[in-house]
C-alpha positions as CSV (number, residue, x, y, z in Angstrom):
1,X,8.5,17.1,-96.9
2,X,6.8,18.9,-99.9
3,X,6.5,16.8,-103.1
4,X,8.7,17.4,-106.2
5,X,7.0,15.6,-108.8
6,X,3.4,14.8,-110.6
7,X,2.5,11.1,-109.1
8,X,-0.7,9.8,-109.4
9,X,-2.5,13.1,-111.8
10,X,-4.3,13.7,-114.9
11,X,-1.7,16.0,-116.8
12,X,-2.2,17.7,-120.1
13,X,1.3,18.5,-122.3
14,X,0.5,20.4,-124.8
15,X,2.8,20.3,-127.6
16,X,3.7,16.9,-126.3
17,X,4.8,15.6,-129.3
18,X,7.7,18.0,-129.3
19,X,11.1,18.1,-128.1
20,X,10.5,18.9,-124.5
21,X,7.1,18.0,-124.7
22,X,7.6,14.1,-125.4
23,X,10.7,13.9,-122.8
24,X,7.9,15.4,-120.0
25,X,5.5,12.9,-121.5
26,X,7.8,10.0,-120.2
27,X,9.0,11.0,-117.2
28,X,5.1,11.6,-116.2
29,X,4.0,8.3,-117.5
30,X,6.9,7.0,-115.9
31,X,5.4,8.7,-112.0
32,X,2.0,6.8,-112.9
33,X,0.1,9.8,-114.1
34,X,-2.3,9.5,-116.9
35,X,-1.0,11.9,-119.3
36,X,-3.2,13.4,-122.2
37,X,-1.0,14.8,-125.1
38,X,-2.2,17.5,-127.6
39,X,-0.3,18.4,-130.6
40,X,-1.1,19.7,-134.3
41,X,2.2,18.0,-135.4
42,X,3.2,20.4,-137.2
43,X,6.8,21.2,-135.6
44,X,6.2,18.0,-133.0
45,X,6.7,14.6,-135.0
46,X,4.6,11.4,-133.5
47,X,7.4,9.6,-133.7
48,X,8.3,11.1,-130.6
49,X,5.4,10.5,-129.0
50,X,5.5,6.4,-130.9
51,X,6.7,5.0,-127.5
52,X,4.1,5.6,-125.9
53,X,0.9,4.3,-127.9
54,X,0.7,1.4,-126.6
55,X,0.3,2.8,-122.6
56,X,-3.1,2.7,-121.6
57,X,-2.1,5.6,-119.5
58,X,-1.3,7.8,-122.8
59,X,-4.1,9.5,-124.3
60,X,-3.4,11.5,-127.9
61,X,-4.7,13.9,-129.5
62,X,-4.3,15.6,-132.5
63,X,-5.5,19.2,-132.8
64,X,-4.7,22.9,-132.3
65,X,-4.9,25.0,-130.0
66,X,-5.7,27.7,-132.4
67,X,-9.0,25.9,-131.6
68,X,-10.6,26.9,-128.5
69,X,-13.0,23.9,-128.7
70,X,-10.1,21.3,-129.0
71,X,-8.8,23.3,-126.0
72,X,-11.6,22.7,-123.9
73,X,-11.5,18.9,-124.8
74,X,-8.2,18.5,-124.1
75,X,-8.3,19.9,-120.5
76,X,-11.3,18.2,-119.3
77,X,-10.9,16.1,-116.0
78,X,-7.1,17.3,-116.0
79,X,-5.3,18.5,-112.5
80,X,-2.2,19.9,-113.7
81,X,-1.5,21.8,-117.4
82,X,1.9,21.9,-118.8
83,X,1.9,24.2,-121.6
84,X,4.5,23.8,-124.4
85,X,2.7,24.5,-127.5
86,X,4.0,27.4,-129.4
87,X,5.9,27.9,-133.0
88,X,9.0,28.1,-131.6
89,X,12.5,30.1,-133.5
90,X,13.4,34.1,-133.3
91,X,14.4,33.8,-137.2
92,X,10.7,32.2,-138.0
93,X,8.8,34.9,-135.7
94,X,11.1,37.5,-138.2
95,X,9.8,35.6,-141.4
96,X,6.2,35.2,-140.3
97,X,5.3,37.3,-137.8
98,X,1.3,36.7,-138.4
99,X,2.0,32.9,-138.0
100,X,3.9,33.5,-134.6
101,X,1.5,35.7,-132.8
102,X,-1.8,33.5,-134.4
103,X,-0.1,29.9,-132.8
104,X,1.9,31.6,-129.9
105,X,-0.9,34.8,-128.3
106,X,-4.2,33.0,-129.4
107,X,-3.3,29.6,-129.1
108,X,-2.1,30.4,-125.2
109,X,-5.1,32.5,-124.8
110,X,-7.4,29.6,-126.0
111,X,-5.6,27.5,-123.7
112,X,-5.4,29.3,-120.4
113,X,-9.0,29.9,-120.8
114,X,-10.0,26.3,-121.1
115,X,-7.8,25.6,-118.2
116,X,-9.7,28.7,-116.2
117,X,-13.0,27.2,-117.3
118,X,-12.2,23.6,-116.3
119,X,-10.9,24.9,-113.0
120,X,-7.5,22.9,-113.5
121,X,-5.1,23.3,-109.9
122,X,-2.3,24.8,-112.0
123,X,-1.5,26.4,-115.4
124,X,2.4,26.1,-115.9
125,X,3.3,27.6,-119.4
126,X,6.7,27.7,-121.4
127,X,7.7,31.3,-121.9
128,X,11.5,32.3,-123.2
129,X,14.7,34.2,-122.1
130,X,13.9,36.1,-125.3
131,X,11.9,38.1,-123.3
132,X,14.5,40.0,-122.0
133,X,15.3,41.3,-124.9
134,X,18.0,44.7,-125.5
135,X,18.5,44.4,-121.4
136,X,21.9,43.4,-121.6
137,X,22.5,43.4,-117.9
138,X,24.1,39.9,-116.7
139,X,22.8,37.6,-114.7
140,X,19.2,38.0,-116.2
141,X,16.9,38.4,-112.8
142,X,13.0,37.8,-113.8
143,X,12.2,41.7,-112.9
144,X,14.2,43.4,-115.5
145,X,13.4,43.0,-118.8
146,X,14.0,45.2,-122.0
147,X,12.5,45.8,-125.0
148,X,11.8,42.7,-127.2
149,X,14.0,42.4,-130.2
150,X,11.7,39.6,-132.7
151,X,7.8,38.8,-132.8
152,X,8.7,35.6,-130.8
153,X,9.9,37.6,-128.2
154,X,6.8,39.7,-127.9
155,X,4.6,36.5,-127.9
156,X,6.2,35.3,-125.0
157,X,5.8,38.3,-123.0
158,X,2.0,38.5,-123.7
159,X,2.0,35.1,-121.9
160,X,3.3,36.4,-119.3
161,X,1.0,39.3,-119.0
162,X,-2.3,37.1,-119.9
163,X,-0.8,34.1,-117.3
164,X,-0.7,37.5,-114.8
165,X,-3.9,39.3,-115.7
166,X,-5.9,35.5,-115.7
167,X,-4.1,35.2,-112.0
168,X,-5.4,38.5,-110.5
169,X,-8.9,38.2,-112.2
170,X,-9.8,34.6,-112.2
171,X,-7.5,33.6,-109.0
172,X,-5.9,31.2,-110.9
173,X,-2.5,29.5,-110.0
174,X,-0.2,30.2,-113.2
175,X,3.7,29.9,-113.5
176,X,5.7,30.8,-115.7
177,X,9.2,29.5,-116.9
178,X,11.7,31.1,-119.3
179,X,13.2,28.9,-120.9
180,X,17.3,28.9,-121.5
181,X,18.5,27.0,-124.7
182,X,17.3,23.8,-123.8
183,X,18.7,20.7,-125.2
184,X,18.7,17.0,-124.8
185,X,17.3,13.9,-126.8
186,X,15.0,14.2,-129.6
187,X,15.7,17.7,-130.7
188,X,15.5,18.0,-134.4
189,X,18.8,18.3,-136.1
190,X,16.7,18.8,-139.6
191,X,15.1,22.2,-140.6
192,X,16.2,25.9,-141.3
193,X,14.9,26.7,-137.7
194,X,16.8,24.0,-136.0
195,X,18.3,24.9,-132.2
196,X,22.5,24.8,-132.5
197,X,23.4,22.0,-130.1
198,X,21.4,18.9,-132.7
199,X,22.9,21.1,-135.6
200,X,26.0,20.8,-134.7
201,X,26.2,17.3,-133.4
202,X,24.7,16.1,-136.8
203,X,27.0,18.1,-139.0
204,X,30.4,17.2,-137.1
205,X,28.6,13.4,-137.1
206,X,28.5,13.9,-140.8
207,X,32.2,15.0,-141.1
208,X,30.9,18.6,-141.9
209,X,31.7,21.9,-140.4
210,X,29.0,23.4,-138.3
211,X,28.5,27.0,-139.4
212,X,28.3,29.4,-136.4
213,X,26.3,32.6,-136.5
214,X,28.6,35.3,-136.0
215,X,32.2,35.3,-134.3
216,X,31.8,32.7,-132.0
217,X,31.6,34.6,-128.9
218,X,28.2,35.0,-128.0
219,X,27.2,33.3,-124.5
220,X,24.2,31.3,-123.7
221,X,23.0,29.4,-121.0
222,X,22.7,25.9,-122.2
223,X,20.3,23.9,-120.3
224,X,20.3,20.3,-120.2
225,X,16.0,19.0,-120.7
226,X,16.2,17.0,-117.2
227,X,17.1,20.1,-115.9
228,X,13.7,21.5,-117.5
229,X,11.5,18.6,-116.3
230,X,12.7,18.8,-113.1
231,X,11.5,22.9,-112.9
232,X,8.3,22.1,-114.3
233,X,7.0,19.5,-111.9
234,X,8.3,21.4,-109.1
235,X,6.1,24.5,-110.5
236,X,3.4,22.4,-110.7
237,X,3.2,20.4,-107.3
238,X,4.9,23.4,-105.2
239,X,2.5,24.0,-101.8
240,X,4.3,27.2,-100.9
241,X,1.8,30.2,-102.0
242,X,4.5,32.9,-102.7
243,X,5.8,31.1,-105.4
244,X,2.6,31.2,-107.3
245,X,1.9,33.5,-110.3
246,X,4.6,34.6,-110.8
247,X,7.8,34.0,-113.4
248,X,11.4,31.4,-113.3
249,X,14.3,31.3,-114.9
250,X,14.8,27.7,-115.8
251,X,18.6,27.8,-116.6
252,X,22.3,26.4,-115.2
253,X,23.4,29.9,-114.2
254,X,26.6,29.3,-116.7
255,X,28.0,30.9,-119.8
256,X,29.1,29.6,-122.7
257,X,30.3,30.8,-125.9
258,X,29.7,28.9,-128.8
259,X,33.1,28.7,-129.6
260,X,33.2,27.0,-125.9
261,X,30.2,24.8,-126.8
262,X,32.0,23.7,-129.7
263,X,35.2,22.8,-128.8
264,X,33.5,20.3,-125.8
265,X,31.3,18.6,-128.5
266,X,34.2,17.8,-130.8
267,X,36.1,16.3,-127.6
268,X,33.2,14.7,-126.4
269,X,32.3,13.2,-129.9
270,X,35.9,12.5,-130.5
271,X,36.1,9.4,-128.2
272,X,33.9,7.6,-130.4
273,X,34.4,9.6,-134.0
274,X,38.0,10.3,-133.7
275,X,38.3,12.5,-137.1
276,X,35.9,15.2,-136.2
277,X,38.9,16.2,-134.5
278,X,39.9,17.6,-138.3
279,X,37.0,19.1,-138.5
280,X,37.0,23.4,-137.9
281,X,33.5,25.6,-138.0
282,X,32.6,27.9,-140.9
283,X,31.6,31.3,-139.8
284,X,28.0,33.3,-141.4
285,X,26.5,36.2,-140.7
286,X,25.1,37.2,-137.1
287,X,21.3,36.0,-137.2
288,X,19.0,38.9,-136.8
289,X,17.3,39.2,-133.4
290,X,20.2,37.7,-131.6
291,X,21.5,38.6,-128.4
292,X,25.4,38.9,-128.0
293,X,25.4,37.3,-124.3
294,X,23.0,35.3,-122.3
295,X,23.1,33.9,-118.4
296,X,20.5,33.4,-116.2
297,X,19.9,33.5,-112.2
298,X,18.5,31.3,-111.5
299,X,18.2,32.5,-107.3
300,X,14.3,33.4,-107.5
301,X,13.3,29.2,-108.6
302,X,16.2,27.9,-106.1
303,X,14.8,30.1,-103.3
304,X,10.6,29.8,-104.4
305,X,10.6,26.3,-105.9
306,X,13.5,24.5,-104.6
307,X,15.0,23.9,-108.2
308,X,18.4,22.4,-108.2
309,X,19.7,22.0,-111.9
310,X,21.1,18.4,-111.8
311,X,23.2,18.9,-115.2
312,X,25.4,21.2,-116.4
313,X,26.2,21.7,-119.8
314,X,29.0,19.4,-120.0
315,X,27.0,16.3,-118.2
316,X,24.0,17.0,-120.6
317,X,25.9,17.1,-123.5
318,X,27.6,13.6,-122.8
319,X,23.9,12.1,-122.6
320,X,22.3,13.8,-125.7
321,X,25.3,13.1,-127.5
322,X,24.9,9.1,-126.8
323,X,21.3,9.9,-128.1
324,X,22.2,11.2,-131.6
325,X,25.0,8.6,-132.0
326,X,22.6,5.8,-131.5
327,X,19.9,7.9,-133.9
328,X,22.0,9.2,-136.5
329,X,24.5,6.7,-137.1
């Protein structure tokens, strides 16, 4: 039976101080890897990484991958790369263009070519459902994309080209995952560019309205983080050849408005906060960039990898929710 997780490896996460970053961290420590962490912590706090500094299997460091030489430090000895470091948010990529493509195309470039020059067994990057940008066509299937609507967006696709062009040239094993609004413990509620599901819960927590973007009735395909981790070490370990370099859907295969989402949070949160049952959204302007309707298939990583999303939105919301309440109470 093929594997389905990292046992026994040297891994690299970078951007491991993040959100999905730390929450791979700990389940690879947890499958007796020894993990090596790189972060500038400029979006990813150490306090998500705090847990961990004490595990003589946990090796930190602080730098940017901006910085080929870091790069090249960071992947040295390593099996397996896990790539998560990028400046993250459609709105910022809007606002700061320059920024975006300097962290999100030169950092990746730095990186894959560490990982090419240290002859690592895999490369497995984050990309984004961004990517499919003004193709509206639902499900999304990996092979049709559109135009990119944000800088973001076009960051993420050059990934996917360089992951493809480093594949044919240097036969490297690359795979890319596009990542569906991904949610779950330690997302940060705080900040301008904060993802909606920790908005809301800490507004509604804080007897506030959450302010939804729009009418309500765009779609997205929430995906729960175990959901995530669970992709990425099956890209990573997979023996079967044709799913190599090549590009996943990492989603649920569900749509749900954010109308939708919000009603379930305030039930959900109402078992333990009854009054947030008073509590009705405020609606502001549509957010530049945005889609009106997201939902993945997720067919081409079922068949390829053998990915089986464990949580739907619903069962993920119920754990990240016991999360915040123990965090922000």
């Amino acid at each position: 039976m093929e594997k389905r997780i990292i046992e026994n490896s040297r891994v690299l996460v970078t951007g491991g101080a993040g959100f999905i970053g730390s929450n791979l961290v700990e389940d690879l420590l947890n499958q007796n890897n020894e993990v090596v962490c790189l972060d500038n912590l400029e979006t990813g706090k150490y306090e998500n990484i705090r847990p961990f500094e004490n595990n003589k299997q946990f090796n930190f460091i602080e730098g940017d991958i901006r910085d080929l030489e870091i790069c090249k430090k960071a992947v040295d000895c390593v099996d397996y790369v896990l790539n998560q470091a990028a400046l993250g948010s459609v709105p910022r990529s809007i606002k700061d263009p320059v920024r975006t493509n300097s962290n999100n195309v030169d950092g990746f470039l730095n990186m894959i070519l560490a990982a090419k020059e240290a002859k690592v067994k895999r490369f497995v990057f984050a990309s984004s459902s961004s990517v499919y940008g003004d193709n509206y066509t639902l499900p999304k299937e990996e092979d049709k994309i559109g135009k990119p609507l944000s800088p973001y967006a076009v960051s993420k696709y050059t990934n996917e080209l360089y992951a493809h062009v480093f594949g044919g040239l240097f036969e490297m094993e690359t795979i890319g995952l596009r990542y569906f609004n991904v949610f779950g413990k330690r997302q940060d509620p705080y900040g301008a560019y904060a993802a909606v599901i920790p908005k809301f819960i800490k507004a509604m927590l804080e007897g506030e309205s959450p302010i939804i973007n729009g009418d309500g009735s765009q779609s997205r395909d929430f995906t729960y983080i175990k959901n995530v981790i669970q992709v990425n070490q099956l890209a990573a370990v997979t023996q079967n050849q044709e799913a190599l370099n090549t590009i996943y859907n990492v989603a649920v295969g569900e749509e749900s408005t954010l109308l939708e989402l919000y009603r379930i949070l305030q039930e959900l949160l109402s078992a333990s906060t009854p009054e947030v049952m008073n509590i009705n959204p405020v609606h502001g302007p549509e957010r530049e960039g945005d889609i009106p309707r997201s939902l993945a298939s997720i067919e081409k990583a079922a068949t390829l990898l053998g990915y089986n999303p464990t949580y739907n939105l619903r069962q993920g919301l119920e754990e990240t929710i016991d999360w915040y309440c123990s965090e922000l109470k």
